[in-house]
One Martini backbone bead per residue (centre of mass of N, CA, C, O) as a GRO file, in nm:
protein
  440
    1UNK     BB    1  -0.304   6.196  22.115
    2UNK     BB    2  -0.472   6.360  21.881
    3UNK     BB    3  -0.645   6.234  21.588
    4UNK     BB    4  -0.650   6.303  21.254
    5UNK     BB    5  -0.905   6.347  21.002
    6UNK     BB    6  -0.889   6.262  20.654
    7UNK     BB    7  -0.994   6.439  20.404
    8UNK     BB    8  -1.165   6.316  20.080
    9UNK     BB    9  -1.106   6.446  19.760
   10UNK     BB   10  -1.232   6.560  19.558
   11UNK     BB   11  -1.149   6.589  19.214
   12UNK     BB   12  -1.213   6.737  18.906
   13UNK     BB   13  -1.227   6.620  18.618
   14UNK     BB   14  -1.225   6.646  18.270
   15UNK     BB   15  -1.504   6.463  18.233
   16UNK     BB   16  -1.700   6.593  18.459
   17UNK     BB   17  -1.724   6.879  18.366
   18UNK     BB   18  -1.797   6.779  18.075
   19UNK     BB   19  -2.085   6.641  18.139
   20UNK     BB   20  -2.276   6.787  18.358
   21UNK     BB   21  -2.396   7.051  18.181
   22UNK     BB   22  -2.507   6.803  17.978
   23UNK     BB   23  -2.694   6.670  18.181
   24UNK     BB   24  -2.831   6.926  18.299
   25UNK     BB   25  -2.979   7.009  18.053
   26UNK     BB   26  -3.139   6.761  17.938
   27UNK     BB   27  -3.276   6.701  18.234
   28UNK     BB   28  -3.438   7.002  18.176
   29UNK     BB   29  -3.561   6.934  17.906
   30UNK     BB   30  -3.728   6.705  18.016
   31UNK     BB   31  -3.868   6.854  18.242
   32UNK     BB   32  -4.035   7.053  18.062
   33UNK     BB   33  -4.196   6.953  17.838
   34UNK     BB   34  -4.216   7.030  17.480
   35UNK     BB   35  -4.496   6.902  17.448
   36UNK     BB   36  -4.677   7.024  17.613
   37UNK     BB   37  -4.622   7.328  17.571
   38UNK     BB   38  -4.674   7.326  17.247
   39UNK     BB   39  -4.972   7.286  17.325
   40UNK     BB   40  -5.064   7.571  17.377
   41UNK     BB   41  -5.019   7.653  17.101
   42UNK     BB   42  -5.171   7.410  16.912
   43UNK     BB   43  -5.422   7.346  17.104
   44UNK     BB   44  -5.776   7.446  17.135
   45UNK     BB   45  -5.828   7.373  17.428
   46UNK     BB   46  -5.570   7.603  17.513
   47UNK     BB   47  -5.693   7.932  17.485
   48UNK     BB   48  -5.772   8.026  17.755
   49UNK     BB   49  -5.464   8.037  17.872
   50UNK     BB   50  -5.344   8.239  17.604
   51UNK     BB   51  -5.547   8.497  17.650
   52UNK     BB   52  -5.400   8.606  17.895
   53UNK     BB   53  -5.139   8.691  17.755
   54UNK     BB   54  -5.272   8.826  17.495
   55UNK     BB   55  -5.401   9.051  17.619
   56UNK     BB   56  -5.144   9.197  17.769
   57UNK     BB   57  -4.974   9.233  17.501
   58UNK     BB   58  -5.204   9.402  17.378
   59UNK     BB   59  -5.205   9.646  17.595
   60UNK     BB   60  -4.890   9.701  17.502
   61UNK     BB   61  -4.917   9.769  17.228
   62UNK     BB   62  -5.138  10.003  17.227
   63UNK     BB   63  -4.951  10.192  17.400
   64UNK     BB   64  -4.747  10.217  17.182
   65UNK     BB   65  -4.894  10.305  16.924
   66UNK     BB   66  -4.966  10.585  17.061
   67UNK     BB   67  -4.691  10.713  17.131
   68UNK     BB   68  -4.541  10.602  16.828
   69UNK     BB   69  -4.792  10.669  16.642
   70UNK     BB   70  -4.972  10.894  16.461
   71UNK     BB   71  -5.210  11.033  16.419
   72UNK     BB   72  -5.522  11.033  16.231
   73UNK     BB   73  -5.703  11.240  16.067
   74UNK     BB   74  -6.054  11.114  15.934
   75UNK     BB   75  -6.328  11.101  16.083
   76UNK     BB   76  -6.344  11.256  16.399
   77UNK     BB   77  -6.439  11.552  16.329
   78UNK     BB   78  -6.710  11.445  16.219
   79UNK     BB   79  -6.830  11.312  16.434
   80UNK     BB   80  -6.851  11.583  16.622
   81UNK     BB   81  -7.023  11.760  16.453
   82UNK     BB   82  -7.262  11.585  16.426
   83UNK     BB   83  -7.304  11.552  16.721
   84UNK     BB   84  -7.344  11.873  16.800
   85UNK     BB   85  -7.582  11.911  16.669
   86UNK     BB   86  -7.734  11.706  16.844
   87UNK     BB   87  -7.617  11.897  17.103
   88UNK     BB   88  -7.796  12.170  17.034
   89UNK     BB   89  -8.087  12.036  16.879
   90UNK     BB   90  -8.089  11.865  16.614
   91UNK     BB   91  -8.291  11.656  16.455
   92UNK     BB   92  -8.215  11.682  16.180
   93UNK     BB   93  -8.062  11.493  15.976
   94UNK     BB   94  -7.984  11.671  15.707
   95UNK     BB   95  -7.867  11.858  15.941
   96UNK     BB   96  -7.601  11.641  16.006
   97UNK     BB   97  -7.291  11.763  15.965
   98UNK     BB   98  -6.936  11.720  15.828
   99UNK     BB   99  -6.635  11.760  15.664
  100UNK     BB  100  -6.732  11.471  15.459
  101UNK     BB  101  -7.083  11.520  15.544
  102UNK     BB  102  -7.309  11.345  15.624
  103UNK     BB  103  -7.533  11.143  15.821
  104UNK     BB  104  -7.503  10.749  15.809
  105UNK     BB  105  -7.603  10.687  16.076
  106UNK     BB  106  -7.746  10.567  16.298
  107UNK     BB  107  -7.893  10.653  16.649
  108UNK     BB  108  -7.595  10.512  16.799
  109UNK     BB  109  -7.442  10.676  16.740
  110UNK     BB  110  -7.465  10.921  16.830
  111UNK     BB  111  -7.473  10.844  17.158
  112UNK     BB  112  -7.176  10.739  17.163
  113UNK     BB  113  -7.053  11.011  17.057
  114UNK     BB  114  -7.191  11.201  17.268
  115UNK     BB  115  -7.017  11.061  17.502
  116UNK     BB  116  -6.719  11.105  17.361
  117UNK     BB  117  -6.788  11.456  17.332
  118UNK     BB  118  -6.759  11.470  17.687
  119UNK     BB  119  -6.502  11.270  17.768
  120UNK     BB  120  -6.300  11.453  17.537
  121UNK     BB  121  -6.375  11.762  17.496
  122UNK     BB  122  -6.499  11.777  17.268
  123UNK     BB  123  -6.274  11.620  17.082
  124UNK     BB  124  -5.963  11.701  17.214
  125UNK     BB  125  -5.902  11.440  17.349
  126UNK     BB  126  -5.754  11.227  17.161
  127UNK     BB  127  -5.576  11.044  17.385
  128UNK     BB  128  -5.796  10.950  17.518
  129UNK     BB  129  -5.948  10.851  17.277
  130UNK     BB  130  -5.719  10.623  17.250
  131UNK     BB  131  -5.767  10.465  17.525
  132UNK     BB  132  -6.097  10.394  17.454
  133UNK     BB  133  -5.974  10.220  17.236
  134UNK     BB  134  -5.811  10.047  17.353
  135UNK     BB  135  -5.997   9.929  17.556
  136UNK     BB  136  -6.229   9.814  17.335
  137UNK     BB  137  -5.994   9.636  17.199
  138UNK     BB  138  -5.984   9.430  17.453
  139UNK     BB  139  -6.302   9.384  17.491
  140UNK     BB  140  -6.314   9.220  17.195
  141UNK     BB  141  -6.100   9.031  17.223
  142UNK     BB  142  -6.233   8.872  17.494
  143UNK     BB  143  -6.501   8.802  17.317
  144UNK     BB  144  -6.326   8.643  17.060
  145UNK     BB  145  -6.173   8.443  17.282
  146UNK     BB  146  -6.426   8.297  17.359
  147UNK     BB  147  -6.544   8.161  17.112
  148UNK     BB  148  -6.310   8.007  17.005
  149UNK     BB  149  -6.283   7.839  17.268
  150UNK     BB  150  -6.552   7.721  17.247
  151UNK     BB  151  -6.496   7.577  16.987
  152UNK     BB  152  -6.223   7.470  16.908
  153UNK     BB  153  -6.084   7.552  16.561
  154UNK     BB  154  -5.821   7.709  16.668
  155UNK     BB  155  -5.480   7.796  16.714
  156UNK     BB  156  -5.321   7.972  16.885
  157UNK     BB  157  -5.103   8.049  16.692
  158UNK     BB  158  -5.302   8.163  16.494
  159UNK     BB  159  -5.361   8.385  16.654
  160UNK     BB  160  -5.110   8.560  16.732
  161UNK     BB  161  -5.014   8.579  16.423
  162UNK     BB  162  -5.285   8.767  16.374
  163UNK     BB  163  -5.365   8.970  16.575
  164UNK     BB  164  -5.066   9.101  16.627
  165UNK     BB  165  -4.998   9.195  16.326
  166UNK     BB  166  -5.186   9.397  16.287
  167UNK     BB  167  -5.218   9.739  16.182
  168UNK     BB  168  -5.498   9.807  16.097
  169UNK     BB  169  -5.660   9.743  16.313
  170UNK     BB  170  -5.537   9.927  16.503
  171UNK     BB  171  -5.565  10.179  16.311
  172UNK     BB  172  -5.862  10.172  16.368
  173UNK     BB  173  -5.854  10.231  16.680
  174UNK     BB  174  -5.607  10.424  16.787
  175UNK     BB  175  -5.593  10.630  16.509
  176UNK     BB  176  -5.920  10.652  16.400
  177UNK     BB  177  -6.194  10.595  16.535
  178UNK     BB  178  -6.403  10.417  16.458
  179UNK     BB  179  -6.734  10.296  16.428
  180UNK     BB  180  -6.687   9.991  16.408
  181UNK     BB  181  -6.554   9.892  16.660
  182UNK     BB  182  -6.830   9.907  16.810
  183UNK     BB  183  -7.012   9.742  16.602
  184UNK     BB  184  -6.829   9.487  16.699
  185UNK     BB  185  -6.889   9.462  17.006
  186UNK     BB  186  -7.187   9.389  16.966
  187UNK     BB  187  -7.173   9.183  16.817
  188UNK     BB  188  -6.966   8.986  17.013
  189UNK     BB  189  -7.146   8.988  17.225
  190UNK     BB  190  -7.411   8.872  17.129
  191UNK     BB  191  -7.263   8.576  17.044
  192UNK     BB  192  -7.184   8.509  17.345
  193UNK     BB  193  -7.536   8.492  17.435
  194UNK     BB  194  -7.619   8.299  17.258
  195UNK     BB  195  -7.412   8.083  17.350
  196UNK     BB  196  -7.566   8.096  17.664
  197UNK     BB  197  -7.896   8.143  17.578
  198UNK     BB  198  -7.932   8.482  17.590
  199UNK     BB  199  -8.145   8.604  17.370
  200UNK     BB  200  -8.209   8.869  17.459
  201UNK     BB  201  -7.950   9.006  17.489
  202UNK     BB  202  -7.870   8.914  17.190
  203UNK     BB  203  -8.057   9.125  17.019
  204UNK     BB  204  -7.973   9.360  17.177
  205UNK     BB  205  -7.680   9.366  17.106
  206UNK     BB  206  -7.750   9.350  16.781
  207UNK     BB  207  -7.901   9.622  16.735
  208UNK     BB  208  -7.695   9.811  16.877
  209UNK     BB  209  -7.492   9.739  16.578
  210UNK     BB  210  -7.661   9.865  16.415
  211UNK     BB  211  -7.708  10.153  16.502
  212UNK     BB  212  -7.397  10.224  16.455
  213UNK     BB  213  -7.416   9.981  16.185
  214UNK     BB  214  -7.505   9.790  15.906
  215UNK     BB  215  -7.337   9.568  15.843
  216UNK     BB  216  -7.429   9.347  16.062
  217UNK     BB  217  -7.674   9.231  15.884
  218UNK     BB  218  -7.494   9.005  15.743
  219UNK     BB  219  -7.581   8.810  15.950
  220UNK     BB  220  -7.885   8.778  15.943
  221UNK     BB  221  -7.958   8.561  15.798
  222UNK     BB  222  -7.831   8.318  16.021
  223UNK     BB  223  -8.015   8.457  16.251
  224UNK     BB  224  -8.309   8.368  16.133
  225UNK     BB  225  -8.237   8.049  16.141
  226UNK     BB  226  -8.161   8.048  16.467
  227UNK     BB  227  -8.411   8.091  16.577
  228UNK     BB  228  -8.608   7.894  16.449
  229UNK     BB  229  -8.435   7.623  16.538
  230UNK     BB  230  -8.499   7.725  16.836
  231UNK     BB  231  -8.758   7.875  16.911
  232UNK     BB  232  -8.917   7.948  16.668
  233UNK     BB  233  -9.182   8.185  16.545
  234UNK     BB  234  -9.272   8.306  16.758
  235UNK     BB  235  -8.987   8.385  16.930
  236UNK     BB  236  -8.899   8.490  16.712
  237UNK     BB  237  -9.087   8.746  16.651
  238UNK     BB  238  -9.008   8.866  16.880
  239UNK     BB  239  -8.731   8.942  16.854
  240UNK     BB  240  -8.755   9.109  16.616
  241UNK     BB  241  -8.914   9.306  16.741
  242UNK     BB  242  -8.717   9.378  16.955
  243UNK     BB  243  -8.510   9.504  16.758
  244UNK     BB  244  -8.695   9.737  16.632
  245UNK     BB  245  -8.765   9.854  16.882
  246UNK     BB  246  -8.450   9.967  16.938
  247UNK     BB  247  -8.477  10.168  16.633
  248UNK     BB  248  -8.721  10.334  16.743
  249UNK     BB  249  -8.604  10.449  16.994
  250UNK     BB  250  -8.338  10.563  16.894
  251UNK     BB  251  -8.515  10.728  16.647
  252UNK     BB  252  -8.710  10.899  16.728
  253UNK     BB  253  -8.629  11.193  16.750
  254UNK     BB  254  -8.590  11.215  16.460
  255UNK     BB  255  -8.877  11.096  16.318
  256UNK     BB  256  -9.049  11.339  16.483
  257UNK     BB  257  -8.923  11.536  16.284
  258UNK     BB  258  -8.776  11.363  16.018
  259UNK     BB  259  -8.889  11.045  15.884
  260UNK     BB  260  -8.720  11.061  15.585
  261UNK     BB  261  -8.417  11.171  15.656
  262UNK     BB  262  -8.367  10.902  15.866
  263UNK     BB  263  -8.395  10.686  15.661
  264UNK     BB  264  -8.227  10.784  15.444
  265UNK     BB  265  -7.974  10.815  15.610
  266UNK     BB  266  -7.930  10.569  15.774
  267UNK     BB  267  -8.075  10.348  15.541
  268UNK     BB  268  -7.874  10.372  15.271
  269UNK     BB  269  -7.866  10.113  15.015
  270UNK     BB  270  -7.772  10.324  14.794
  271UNK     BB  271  -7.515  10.415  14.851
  272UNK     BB  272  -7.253  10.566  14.709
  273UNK     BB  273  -6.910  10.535  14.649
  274UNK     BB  274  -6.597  10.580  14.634
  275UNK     BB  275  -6.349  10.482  14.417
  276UNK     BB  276  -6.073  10.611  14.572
  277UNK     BB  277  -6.113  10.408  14.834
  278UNK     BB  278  -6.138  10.122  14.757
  279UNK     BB  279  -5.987   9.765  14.770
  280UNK     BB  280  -6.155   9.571  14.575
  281UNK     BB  281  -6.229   9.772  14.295
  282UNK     BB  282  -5.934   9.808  14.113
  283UNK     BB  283  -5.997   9.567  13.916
  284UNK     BB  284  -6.184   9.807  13.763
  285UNK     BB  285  -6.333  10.060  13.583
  286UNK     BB  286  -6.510  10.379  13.720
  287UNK     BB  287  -6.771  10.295  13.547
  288UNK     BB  288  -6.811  10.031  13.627
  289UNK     BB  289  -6.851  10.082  13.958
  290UNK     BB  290  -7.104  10.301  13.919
  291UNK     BB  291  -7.286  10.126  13.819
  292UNK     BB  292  -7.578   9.972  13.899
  293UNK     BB  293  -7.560   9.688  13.697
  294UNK     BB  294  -7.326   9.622  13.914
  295UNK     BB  295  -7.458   9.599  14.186
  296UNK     BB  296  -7.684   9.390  14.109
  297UNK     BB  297  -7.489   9.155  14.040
  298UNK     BB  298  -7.376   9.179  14.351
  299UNK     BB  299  -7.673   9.112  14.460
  300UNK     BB  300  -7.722   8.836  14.334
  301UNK     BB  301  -7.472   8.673  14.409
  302UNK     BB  302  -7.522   8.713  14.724
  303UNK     BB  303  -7.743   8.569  14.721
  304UNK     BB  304  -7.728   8.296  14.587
  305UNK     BB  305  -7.511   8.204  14.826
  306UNK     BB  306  -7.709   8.213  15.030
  307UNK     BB  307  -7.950   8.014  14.936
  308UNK     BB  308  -7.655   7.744  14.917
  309UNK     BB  309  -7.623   7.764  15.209
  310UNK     BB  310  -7.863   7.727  15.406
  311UNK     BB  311  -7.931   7.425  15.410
  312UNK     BB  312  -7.677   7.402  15.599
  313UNK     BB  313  -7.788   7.606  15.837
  314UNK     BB  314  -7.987   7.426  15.917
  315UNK     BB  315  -7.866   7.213  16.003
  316UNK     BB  316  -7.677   7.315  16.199
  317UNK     BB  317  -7.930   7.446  16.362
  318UNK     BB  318  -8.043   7.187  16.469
  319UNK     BB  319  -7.863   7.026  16.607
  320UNK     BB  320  -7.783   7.233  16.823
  321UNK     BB  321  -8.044   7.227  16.940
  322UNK     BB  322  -8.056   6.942  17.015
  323UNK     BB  323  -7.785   6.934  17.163
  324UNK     BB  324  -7.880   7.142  17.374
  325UNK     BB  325  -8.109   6.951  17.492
  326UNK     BB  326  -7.933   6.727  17.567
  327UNK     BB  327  -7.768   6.878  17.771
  328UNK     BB  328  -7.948   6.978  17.980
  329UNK     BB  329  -8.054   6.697  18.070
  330UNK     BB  330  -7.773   6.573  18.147
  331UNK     BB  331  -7.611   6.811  18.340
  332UNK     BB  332  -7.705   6.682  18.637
  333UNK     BB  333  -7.540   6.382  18.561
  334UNK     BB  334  -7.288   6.459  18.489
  335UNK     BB  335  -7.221   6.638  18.724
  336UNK     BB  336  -7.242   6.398  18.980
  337UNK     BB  337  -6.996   6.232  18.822
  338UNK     BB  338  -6.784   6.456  18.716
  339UNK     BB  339  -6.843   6.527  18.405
  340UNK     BB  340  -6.766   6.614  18.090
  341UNK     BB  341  -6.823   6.777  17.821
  342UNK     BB  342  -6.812   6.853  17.504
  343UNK     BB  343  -6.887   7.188  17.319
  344UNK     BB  344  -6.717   7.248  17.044
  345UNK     BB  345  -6.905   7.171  16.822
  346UNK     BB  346  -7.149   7.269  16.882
  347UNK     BB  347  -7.057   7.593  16.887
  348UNK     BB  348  -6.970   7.522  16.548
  349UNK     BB  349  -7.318   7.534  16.479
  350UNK     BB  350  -7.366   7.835  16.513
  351UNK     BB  351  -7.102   8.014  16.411
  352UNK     BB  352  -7.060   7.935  16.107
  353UNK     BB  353  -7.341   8.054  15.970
  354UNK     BB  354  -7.216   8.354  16.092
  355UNK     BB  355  -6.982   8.423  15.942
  356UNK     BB  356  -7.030   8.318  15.651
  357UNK     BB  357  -7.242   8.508  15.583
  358UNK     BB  358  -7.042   8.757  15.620
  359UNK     BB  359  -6.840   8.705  15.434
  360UNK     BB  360  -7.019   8.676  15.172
  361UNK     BB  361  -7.089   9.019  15.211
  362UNK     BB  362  -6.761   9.072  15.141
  363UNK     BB  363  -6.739   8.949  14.870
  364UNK     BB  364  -6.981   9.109  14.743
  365UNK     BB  365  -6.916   9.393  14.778
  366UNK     BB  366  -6.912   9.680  14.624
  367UNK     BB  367  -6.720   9.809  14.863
  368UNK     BB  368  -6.381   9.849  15.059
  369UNK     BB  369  -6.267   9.992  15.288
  370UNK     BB  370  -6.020  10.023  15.527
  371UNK     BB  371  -6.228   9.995  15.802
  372UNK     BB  372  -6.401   9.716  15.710
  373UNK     BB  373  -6.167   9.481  15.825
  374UNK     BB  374  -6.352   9.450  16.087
  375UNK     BB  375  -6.594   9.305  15.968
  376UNK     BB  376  -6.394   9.000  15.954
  377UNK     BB  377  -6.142   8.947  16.094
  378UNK     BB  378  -6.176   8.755  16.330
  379UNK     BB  379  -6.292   8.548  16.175
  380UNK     BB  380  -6.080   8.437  15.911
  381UNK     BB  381  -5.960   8.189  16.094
  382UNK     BB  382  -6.191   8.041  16.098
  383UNK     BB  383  -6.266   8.085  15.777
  384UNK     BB  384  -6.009   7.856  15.726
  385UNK     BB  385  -6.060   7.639  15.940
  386UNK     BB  386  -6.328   7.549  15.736
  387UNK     BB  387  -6.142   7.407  15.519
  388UNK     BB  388  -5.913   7.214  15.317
  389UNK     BB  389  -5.645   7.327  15.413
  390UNK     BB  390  -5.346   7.359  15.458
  391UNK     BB  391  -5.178   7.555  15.745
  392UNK     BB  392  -5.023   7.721  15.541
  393UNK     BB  393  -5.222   7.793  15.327
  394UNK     BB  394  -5.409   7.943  15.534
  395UNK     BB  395  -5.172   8.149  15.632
  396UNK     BB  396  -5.117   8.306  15.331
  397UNK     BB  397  -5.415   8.378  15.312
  398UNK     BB  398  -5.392   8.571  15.526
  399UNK     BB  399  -5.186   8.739  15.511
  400UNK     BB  400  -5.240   8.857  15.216
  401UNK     BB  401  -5.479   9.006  15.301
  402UNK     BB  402  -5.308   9.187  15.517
  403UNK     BB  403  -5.160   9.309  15.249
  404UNK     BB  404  -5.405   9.429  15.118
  405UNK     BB  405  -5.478   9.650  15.332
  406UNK     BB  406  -5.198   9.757  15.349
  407UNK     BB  407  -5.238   9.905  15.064
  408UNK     BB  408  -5.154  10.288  14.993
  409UNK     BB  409  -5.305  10.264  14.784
  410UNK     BB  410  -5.486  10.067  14.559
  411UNK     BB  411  -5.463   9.824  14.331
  412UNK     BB  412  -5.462   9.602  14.123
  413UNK     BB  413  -5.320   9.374  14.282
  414UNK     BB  414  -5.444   9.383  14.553
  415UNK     BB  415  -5.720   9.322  14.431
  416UNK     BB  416  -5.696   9.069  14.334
  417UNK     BB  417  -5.577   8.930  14.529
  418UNK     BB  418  -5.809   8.941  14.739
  419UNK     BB  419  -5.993   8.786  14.530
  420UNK     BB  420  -5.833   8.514  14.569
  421UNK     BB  421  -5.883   8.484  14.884
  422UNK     BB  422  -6.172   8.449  14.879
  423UNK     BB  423  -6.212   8.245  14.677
  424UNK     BB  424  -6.083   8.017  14.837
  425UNK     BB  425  -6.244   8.048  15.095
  426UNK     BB  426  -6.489   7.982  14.963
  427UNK     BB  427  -6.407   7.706  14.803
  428UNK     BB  428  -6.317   7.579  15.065
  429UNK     BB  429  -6.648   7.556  15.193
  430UNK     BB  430  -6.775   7.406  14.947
  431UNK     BB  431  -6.592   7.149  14.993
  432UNK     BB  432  -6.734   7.103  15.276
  433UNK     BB  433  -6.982   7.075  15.230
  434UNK     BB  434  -6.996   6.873  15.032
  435UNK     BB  435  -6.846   6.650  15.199
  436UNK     BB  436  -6.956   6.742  15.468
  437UNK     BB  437  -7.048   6.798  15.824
  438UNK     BB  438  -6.776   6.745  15.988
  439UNK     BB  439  -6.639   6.836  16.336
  440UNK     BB  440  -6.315   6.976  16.502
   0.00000   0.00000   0.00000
């Protein structure tokens, strides 16, 4: 007779069930490793990680603002008429206007908006012209976040709360179509290209953001520190001669025809500003806002500061020549060893001169339209995190600029407040320069 085997079951207890769930997520959560993921936030050396998220989500954002968030004409069919007039045959500057006024742009503006005039049916197919300006703010974004990257002065975390929450800059590129935009991307490509050594690409690139818009000069008092500190003055003067020739150029056919009125028209360094547009001066009274007098004390002051800073970035300067150079010979004996260099701070000698620069040249404004938000907006995490506050204090006073510029019209509070918070981020620099050289 065969012997049947008898199996041993085994119940389980509620002692069993309720332990198992609870060593399981431990488990789980000791296995997921919680400081390592959130240094992914916190760890500026895992940026370049962190941006290839933050690009498709921003690609998401702009796909929905664009379906949801109604467009706004302000500006877009002035551009068009402007440009139609340029591509009928005229090219007399004076007479090239639309319903906002004159052509006060240099002419890279003109060919980039005459290209974007036949790309989207002479101006009418809006919606396409927001997909090439959503495309153009993802390239803008991935020049942006690869500075970052090289610098790994900003945490991650820090990019993502300041760039993802922004209404303004969004409603800048996919809502108004602003000339600013192109001239910020040709900005940040030039700056990606002298941090490769690129330097000729990086004028070219530089001048053609001027062509677009002059704002861009900003910059210009750190970058021609650093062309003398790395280049010699010989190379200067080339690259100089570079950057008008590349003016001349796009010039010419407007210079050929009324010389007078495309120089005094796109380099109009005296145009006066309307008091009800301003952001940043609405807390003075409209007859001192238009005052002569009022614009020279506030291009005093910026030359002033400008003056203060320099002594610094030339150091900064220095420094990164010889260190650019002392890489050089170096990279080949690393590269053998296999050995990694860290040049995040090598790259935030180059970077800070020309940001502070910029920004310099913002708090001392004339006037702030709402679209000039984008002339520093990416910069500002960087020169918060250039200060000496605590990243509390940086990321509130980054906040509140964000509120100051989406305040619609400006008051009297939101100016004063916008004035205090570069005012703290001035005095953070100054801080920082007096204190030390170390960069982190």
């Amino acid at each position: 007779m065969a012997s049947t085997r008898r199996e041993k079951r085994v119940v389980p207890t509620k002692n069993t069930l309720t332990k198992s769930p609870l060593m399981w997520i431990k488990k789980g959560v000791s296995s997921l490793n919680l400081p390592y993921l959130l240094s992914y936030l916190t760890d500026p050396r895992k940026i370049a990680f962190v941006a290839v998220i933050f690009v498709i989500l921003e690609i998401v954002l702009n796909i929905v603002v664009i379906h949801h968030v109604p467009y706004t004409e302000i500006d877009w069919r002035a551009y068009m008429q402007e440009v139609e007039g340029f591509l009928n045959g005229t090219w007399d500057y004076s007479k090239l206007k639309g319903d906002t006024g004159p052509l006060v742009y240099p002419a890279g503006f003109v060919y980039a908006y005459s290209l974007l005039y036949y790309i989207t049916s002479h101006g009418e197919d809006i919606r396409l012209a927001q997909y090439i300006f959503a495309l153009l703010y993802v390239v803008l974004l991935i020049q942006v976040l690869r500075i970052y990257a090289k610098t790994k002065k900003v945490p991650p975390y820090v990019l993502i709360l300041i760039f993802c929450t922004s209404y303004r800059v969004h409603s800048i590129f996919v809502l108004r179509l602003f000339n600013d935009s192109l001239a910020m991307i040709f900005l940040f490509a030039s700056l990606n290209a002298f941090l490769d050594e690129r330097w000729y690409l990086g004028s070219i690139n530089f001048s053609l953001a001027v062509s677009i818009k002059m704002n861009i000069l900003l910059f210009a008092p750190a970058l021609f520190i650093a062309y003398l500190c790395n280049l010699g003055v010989i190379k200067t003067i080339i690259h100089l001669t570079i950057c008008a020739s590349i003016q001349l150029i796009l010039g010419l056919p407007f210079l050929v025809t009324n010389p007078y009125a495309y120089i005094v028209g796109a380099f109009n360094f005296g145009r006066v500003f309307e008091y009800k547009w301003t952001v940043n001066w609405r807390i003075i009274p409209e007859e001192i806002f238009l005052k002569s007098s009022f614009h020279l004390a506030l291009l005093g002051l910026h030359l002033a500061a400008i003056v203060y800073f320099i002594p610094t970035w030339m150091t900064y300067m220095k420094c990164y020549a010889k260190l650019k150079a002392v890489g050089r010979e170096l990279k080949p004996q690393m590269k053998s060893n296999n050995a990694e260099v860290n040049m995040s701070s090598v790259s935030q000698l180059f970077v800070s001169p020309l940001f502070i620069a910029n920004f310099l040249g913002i708090v001392f404004s004339r006037s702030l339209h709402y679209q000039f938000y984008l002339w520093y907006y990416h910069t500002l995490p960087y020169i918060a995190w250039s200060t000496h506050y605590m990243p509390v204090t940086r990321i509130v006073i980054l906040g509140l600029i964000e509120l100051c510029w989406n305040v619609y019209p400006s008051t009297v509070w939101s100016s004063a407040t916008l004035h205090g918070c570069h005012l703290m981020l001035l005095y953070g620099l100054y801080r920082n320069k007096v204190k030390n050289t170390k960069f982190d």
